[in-house]
VEXLO-757835 format. One record per residue (C-alpha): x, y, z; residue in one letter; residue number from 1. Coordinates in Angstrom, 1 decimal. Layout:
BEGIN
KOLDREN|X|Y|Z|A|NUM
...
//
This chain:
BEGIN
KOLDREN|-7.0|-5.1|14.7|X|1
KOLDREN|-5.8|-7.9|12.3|X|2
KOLDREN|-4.4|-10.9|14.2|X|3
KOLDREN|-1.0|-10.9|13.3|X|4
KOLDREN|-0.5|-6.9|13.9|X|5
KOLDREN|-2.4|-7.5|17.4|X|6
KOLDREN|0.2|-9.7|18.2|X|7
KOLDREN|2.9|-7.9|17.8|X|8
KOLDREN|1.5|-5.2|19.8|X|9
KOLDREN|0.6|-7.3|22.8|X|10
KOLDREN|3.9|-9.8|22.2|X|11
KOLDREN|5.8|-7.1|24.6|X|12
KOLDREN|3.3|-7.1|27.8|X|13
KOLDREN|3.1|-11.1|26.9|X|14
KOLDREN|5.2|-13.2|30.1|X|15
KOLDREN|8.6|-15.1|28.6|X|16
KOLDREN|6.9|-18.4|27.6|X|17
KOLDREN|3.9|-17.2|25.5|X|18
KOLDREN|6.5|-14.0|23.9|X|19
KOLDREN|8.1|-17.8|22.3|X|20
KOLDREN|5.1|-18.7|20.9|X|21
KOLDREN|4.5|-15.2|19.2|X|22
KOLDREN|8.0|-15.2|17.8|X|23
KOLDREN|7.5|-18.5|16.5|X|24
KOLDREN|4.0|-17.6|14.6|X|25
KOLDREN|5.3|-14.0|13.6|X|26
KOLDREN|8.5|-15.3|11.9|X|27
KOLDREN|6.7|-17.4|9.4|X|28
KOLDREN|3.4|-17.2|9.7|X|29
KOLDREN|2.1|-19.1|6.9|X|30
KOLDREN|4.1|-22.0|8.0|X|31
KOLDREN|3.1|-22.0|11.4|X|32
KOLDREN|-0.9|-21.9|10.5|X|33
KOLDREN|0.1|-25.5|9.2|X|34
KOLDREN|2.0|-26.9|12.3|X|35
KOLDREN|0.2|-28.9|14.7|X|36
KOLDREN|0.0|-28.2|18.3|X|37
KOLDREN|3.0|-30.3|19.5|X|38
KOLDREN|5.1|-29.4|16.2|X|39
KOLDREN|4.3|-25.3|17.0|X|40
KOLDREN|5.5|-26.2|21.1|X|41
KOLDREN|8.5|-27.8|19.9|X|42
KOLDREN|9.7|-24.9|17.4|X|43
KOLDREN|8.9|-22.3|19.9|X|44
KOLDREN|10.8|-24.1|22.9|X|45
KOLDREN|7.5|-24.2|25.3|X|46
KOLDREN|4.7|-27.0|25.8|X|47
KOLDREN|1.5|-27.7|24.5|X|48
KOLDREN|-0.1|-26.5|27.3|X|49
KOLDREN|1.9|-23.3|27.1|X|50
KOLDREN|0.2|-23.1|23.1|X|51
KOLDREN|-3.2|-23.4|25.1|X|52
KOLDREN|-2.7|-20.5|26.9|X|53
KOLDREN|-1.3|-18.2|24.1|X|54
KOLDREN|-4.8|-19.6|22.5|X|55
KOLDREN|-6.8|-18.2|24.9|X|56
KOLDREN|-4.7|-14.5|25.9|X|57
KOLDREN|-5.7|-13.7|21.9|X|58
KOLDREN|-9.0|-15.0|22.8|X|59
KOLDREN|-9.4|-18.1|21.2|X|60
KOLDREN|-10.9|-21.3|22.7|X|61
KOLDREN|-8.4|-23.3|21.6|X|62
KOLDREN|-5.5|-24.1|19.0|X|63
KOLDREN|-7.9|-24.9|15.9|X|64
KOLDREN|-9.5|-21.5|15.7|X|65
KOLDREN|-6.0|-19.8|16.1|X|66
KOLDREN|-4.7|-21.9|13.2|X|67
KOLDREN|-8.0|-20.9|11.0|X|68
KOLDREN|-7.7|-17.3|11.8|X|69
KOLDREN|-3.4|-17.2|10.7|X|70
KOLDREN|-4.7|-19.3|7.8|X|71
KOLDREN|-7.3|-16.3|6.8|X|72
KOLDREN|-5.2|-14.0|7.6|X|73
KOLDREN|-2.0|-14.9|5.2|X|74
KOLDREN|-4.3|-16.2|2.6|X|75
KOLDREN|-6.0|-12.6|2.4|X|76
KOLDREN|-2.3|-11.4|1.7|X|77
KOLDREN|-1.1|-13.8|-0.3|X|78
KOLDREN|-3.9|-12.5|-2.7|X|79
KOLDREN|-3.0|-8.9|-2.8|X|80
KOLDREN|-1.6|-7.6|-6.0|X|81
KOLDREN|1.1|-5.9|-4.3|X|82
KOLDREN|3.5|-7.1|-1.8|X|83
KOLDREN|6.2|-5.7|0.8|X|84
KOLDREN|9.5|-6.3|2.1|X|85
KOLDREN|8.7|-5.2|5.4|X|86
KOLDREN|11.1|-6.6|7.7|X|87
KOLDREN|14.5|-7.3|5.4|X|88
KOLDREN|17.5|-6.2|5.9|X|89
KOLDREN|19.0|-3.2|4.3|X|90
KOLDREN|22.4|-3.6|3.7|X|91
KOLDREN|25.6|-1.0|3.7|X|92
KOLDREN|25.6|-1.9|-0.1|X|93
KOLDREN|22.0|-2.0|-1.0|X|94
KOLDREN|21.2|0.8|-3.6|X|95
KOLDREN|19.0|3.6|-3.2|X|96
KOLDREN|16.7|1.4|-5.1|X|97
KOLDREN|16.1|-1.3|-2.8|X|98
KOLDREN|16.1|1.3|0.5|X|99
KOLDREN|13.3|2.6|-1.3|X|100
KOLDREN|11.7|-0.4|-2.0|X|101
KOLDREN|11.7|-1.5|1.5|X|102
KOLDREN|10.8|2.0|3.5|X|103
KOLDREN|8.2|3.1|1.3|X|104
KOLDREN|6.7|-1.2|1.1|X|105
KOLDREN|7.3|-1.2|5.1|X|106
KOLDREN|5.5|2.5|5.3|X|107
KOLDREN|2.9|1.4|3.0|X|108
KOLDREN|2.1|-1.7|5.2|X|109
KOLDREN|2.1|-0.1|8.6|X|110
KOLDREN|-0.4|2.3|7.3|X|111
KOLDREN|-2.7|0.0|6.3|X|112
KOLDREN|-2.3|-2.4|9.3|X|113
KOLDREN|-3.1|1.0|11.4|X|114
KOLDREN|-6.3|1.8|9.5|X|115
KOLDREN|-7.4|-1.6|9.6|X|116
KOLDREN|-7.2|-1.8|13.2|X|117
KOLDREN|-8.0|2.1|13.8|X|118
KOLDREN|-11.0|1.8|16.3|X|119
KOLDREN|-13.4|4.4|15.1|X|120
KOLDREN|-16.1|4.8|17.8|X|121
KOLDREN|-12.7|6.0|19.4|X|122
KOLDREN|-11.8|8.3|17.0|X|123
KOLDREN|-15.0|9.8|17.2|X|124
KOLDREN|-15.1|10.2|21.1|X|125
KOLDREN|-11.8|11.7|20.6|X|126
KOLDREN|-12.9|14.3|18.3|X|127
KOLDREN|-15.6|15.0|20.0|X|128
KOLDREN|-13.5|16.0|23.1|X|129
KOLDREN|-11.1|18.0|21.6|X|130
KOLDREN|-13.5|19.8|19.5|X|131
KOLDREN|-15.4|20.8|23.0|X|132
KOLDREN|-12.2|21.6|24.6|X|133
KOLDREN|-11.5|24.6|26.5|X|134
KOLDREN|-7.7|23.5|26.1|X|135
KOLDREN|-5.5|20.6|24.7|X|136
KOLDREN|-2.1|19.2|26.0|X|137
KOLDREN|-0.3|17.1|23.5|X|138
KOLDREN|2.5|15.2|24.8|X|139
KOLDREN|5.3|13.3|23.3|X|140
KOLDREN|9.4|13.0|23.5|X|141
KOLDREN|11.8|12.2|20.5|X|142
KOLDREN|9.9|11.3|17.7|X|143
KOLDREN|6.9|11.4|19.3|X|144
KOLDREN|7.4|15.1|19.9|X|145
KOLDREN|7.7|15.7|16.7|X|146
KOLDREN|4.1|14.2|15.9|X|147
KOLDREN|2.8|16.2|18.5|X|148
KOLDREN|4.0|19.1|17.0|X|149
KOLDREN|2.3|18.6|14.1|X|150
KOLDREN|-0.7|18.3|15.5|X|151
KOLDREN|-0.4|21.2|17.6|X|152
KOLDREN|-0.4|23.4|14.8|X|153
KOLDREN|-3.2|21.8|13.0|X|154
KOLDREN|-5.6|22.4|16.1|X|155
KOLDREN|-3.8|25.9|16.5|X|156
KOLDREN|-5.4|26.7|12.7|X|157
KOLDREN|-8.6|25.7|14.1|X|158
KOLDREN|-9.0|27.7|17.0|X|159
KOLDREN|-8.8|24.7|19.3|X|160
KOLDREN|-6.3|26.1|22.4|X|161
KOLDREN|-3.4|23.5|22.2|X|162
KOLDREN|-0.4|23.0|23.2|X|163
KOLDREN|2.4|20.5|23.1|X|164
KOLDREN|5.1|19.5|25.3|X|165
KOLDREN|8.8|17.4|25.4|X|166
KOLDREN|9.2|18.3|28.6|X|167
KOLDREN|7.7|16.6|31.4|X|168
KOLDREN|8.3|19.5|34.2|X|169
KOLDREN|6.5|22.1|31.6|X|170
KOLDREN|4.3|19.6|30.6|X|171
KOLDREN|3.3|18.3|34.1|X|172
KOLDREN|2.8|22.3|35.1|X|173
KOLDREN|0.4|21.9|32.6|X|174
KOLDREN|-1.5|18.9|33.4|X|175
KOLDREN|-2.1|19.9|36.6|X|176
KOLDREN|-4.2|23.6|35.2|X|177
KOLDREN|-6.4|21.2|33.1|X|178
KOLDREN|-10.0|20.4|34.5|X|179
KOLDREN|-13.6|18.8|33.4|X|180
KOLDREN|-13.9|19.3|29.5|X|181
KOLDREN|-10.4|19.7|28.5|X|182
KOLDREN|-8.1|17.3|26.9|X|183
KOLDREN|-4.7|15.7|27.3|X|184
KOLDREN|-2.8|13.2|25.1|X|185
KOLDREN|0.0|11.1|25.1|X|186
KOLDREN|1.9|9.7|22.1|X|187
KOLDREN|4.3|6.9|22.4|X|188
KOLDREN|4.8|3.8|20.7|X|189
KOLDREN|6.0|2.0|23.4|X|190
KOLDREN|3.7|3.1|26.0|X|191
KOLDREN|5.9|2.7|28.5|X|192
KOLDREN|7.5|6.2|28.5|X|193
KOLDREN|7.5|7.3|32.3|X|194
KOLDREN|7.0|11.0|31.2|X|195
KOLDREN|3.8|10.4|29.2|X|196
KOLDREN|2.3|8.2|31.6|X|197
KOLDREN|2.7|10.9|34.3|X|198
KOLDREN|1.7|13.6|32.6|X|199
KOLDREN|-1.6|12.0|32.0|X|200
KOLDREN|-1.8|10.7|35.3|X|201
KOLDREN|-1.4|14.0|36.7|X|202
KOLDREN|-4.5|15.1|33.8|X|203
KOLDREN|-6.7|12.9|34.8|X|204
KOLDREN|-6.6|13.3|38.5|X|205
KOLDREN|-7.9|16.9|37.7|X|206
KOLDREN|-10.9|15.4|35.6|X|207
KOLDREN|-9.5|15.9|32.0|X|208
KOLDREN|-10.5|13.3|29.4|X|209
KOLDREN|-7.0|11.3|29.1|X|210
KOLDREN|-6.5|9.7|25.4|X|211
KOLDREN|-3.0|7.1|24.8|X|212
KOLDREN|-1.5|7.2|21.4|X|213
KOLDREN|0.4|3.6|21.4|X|214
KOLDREN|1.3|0.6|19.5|X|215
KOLDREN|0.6|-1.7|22.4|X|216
KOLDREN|-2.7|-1.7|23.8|X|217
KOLDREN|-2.4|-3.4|26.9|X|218
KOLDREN|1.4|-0.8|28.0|X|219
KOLDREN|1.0|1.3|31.0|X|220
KOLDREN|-0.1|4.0|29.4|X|221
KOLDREN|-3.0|2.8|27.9|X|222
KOLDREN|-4.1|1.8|31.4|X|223
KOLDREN|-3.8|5.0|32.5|X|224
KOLDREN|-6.2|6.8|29.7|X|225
KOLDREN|-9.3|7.2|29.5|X|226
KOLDREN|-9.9|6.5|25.5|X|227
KOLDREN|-7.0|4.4|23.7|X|228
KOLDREN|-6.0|5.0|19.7|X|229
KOLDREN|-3.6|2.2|18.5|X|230
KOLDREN|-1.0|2.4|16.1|X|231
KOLDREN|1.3|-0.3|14.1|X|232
KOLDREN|4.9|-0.3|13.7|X|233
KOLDREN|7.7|-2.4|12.8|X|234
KOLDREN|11.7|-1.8|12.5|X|235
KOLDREN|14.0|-2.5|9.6|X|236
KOLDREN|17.5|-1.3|9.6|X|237
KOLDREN|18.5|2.1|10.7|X|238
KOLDREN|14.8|2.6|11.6|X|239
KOLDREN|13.7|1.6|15.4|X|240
KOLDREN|9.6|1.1|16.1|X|241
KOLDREN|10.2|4.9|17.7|X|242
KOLDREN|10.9|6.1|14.0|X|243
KOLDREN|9.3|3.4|12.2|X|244
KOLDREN|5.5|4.5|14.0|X|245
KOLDREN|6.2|8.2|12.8|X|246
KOLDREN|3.6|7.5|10.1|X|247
KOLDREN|1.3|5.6|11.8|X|248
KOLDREN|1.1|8.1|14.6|X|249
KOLDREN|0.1|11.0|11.7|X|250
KOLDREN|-2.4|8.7|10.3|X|251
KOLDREN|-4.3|8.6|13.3|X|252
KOLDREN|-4.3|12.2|14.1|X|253
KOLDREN|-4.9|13.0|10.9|X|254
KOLDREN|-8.3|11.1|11.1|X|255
KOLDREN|-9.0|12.6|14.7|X|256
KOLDREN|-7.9|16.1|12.9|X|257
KOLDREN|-10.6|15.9|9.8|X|258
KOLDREN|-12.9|14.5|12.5|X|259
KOLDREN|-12.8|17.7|14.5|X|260
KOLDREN|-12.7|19.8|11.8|X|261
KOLDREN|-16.2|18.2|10.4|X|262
KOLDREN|-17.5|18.9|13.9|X|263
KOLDREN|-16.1|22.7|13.5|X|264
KOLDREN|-17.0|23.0|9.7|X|265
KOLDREN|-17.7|26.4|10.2|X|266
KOLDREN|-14.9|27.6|12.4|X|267
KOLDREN|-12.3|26.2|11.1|X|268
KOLDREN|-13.3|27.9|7.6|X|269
KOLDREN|-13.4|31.0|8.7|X|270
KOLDREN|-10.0|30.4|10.5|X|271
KOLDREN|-8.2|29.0|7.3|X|272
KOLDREN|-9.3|32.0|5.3|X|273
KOLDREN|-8.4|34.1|7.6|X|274
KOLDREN|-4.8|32.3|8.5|X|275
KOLDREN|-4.3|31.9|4.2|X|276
KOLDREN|-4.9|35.7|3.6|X|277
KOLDREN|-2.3|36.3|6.7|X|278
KOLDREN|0.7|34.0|4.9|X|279
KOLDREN|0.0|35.2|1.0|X|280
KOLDREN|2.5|38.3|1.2|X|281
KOLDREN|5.0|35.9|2.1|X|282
KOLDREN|4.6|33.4|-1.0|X|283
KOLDREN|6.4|33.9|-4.6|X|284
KOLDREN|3.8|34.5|-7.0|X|285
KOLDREN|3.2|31.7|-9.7|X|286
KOLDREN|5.2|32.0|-13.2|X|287
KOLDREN|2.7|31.9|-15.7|X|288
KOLDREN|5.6|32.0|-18.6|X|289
//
């Protein structure tokens, strides 16, 4: 995971003091990779010592390499062709020009942070699961249920017995039927949904391989699964981190999806011709005029 997108995912589990030091780096972090170690503790309101241990939570042995590894990291930016406006304000007034601009720059963005970070040895673990599985629970509420949806359906298409679930009674009823070999997942950005966490709890305790679905790596329920995928999101106006990791969420499934399709090549071909012939009667046919 790049720096920068690390820490905001890990700012919200971080205690009060070193959360100061994050907001200070993450406002302006080209600036800050220039500040010295007392000018950083004095804009952020803490104490070099406090600096010292932010240093070493990221994993760093001290202030220097942090300052390096902001320094690489906005320099590499600074250098792309193309550049974002992730994080401005949209205004009542703004044109649909400018909403555009800043959704499709902070979508854009997100993505890439999520694939950059994506930890494929995870993926693959993940695949593998699901494609072995006698059955798959997906679980998710708000917008997360809608991304669970999604992927419900695309496993459905591959023969892979799946289901999703918003609510946690129906969802927990399921849980507890799951045993060695099958799947259940969790998706939410917070990680901190009670529901989700339970409902893989509940999994778990019945030997099913548990997998999180979060934009912070270190929230409760990435502790409780068994394999963790990470996602990155960021707000702007009228769009919370719920909404705004929509497309980060599908990104990641979509990987695990072509994954277990590559593991299923010949399953899942069968089952798309099958499921294509089935829908044809209902489509318009083209107008070759």
């Amino acid at each position: 995971m790049e720096l920068l997108a690390r820490m905001r995912a890990e700012r919200q589990d971080m205690p009060e003091a070193l959360k100061k030091v994050a907001d200070a780096i993450l406002e302006t972090p080209g600036e800050a990779a220039r500040l010295t170690i007392v000018d950083l503790a004095e804009r952020s309101g803490t104490s070099t010592a406090t600096i010292t241990r932010f240093c070493r939570a990221l994993g760093f042995a001290g202030y220097a390499e942090l300052r390096v590894a902001i320094a690489t990291e906005t320099g590499r930016r600074e250098r792309q062709t193309w550049h974002t406006d992730i994080g401005q304000e949209i205004r009542p007034d703004d044109p649909l020009e400018r909403v555009l601009e800043v959704v499709s720059g902070n979508d854009t963005r997100l993505i890439q942070e999520t694939g950059d970070q994506l930890d494929l040895a995870v993926v693959e673990k993940v695949a593998q699961a699901i494609s072995r599985a006698g059955r798959v629970l997906l679980f998710g509420v708000a917008s997360s249920a809608a991304v669970a949806n999604e992927m419900e359906y695309r496993l459905q298409r591959m023969r892979v017995p799946t289901w999703s679930r918003s609510d946690a009674h129906k969802a927990l009823t399921d849980a507890a039927l799951l045993g060695q070999g099958d799947v259940a997942m969790g998706i939410s950005h917070s990680g901190r949904t009670r529901e989700a966490i339970e409902v893989l709890a509940e999994a778990g305790s019945h030997g099913a391989i548990t997998v999180a679905v979060t934009s912070h790596p270190r929230s409760p329920l990435a502790e409780v699964a068994e394999l963790v995928l990470t996602t990155s999101a960021r707000e702007t106006t009228f769009r919370s981190d719920g909404f705004a990791a929509i497309h980060s969420q599908l990104l990641v499934l979509d990987v695990v999806y072509v994954s277990v399709a590559q593991r299923t090549y010949e399953r899942t071909k069968q089952a798309f011709d099958v499921t294509v012939r089935a829908i044809t009667g209902h489509r318009l046919p083209e107008d070759d005029t």
